[in-house]
N, C-alpha and C positions, 0 to 999 in steps of 0.2 A: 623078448624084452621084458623084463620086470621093472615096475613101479616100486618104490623102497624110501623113505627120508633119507635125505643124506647124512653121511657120518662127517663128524669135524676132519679127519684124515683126510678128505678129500677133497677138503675145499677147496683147495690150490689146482685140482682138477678142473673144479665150476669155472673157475679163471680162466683157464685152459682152454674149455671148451668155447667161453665168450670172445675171446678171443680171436679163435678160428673160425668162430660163427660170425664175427665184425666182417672178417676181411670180404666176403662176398658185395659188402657195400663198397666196397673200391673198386669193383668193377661198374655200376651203377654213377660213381663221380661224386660217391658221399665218403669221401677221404675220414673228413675230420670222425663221423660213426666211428669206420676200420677202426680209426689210431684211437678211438676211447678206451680207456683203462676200465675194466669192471672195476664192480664191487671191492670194496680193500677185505682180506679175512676176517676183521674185525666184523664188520658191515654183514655179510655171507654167516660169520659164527653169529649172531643174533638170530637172522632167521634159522637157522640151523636147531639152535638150542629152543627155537620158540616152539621146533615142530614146524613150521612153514617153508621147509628148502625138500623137496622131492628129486630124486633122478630116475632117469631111465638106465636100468644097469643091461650089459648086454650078457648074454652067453655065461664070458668071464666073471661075472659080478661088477665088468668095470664102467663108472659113470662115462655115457656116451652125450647125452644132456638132460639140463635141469629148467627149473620150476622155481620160481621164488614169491610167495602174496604177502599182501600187508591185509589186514581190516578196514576198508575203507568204509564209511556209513554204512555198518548196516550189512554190507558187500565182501566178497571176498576180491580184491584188486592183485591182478596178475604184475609184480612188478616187473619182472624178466623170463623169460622163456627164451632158451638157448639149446641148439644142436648143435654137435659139429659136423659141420658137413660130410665126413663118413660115411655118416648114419640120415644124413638129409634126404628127405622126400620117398621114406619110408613108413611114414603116418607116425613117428615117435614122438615128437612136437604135440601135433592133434592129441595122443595116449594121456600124457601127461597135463593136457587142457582138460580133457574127458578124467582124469583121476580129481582133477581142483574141480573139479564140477561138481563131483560125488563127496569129496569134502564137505563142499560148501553146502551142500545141501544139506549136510549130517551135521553141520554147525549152527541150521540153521537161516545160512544167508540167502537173501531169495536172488542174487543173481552173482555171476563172476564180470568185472570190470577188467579195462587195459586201455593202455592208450597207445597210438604207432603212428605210422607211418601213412598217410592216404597214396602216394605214386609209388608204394615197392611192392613188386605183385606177392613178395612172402612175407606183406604184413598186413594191413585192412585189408584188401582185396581177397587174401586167404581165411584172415577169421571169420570173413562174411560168410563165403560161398560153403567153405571147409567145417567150420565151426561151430557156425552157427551163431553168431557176433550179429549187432548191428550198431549203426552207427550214433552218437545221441548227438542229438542239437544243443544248441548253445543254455536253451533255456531247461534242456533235462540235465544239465549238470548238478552235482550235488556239491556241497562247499568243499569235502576231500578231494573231489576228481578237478575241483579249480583249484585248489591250493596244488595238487598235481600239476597241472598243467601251468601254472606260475613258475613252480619250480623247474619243469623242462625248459620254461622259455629261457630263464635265470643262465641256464647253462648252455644252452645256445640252439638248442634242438628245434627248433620252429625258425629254423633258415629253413626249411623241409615242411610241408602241409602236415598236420598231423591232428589225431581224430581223438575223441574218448569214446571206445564202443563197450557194448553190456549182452550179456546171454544169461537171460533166467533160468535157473536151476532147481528143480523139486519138482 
């Protein structure tokens, strides 16, 4: 597995892969996740051209899953991380947390952010134990990670517990 930026060619792939990495939530009874549209190209070509879209290429050179961050205070904030299940529960996930780590640290940022899921065991439960993640309370929020989590509410995401967690990097 090689670490690499994505190229604009394949972004239509990122899609792809979020996609088939949704549908596992329909077995869990979080339909509405499944059926979420990722990112539009336009959306994905931003981070792309920013520098901030990474995949994990396999073998072939072909994107099996990707990495997407924004700069949040200060932080580097994980906005999506996506496998497709192929390649799931191979530590490719983890690879690409552990590459935005070393980013961020080389940018400066002193931790990586995300926010997910608290009852899906491949979301908080994972970046805790796996990661290296912890969870922040209400009063370690920073004004980006609330304006975040507004905007998740906005769109309907918190029918579902959902956490903002932080792993310091450097």
């Amino acid at each position: 597995m090689r670490i690499r930026l994505s190229t604009i060619e394949e972004l239509p792939v990122l899609q792809d892969i979020e996609r088939a990495a949704g549908l596992c939530f329909r077995d869990i009874g979080m339909d509405e996740i499944a059926d979420d549209e990722p990112l539009s190209l336009d959306e994905l070509g931003t981070y792309q051209r920013a520098g901030r879209a990474w995949v994990a290429a396999n073998g072939e050179n072909r994107a099996v899953a990707y990495l997407i961050t924004d700069p949040v205070d200060g932080n580097m904030h994980i906005e999506q991380v996506s496998v497709h299940p192929d390649s799931a529960r191979r530590g490719v996930g983890r690879a690409l947390i552990e590459h935005a780590a070393g980013r961020a640290a080389a940018e400066g940022a002193s931790a990586l952010t995300l926010t997910t899921f608290v009852d899906v065991a491949w979301n908080a439960p994972y970046y805790a134990a796996r990661c290296g993640f912890r969870t922040l309370g209400e009063d370690e929020l920073t004004p980006g990670l609330r304006e975040i989590r507004r905007s998740e509410a906005a769109h309907g995401l918190d029918r579902w517990p959902r956490v903002c967690m932080r792993r310091e990097v450097g």
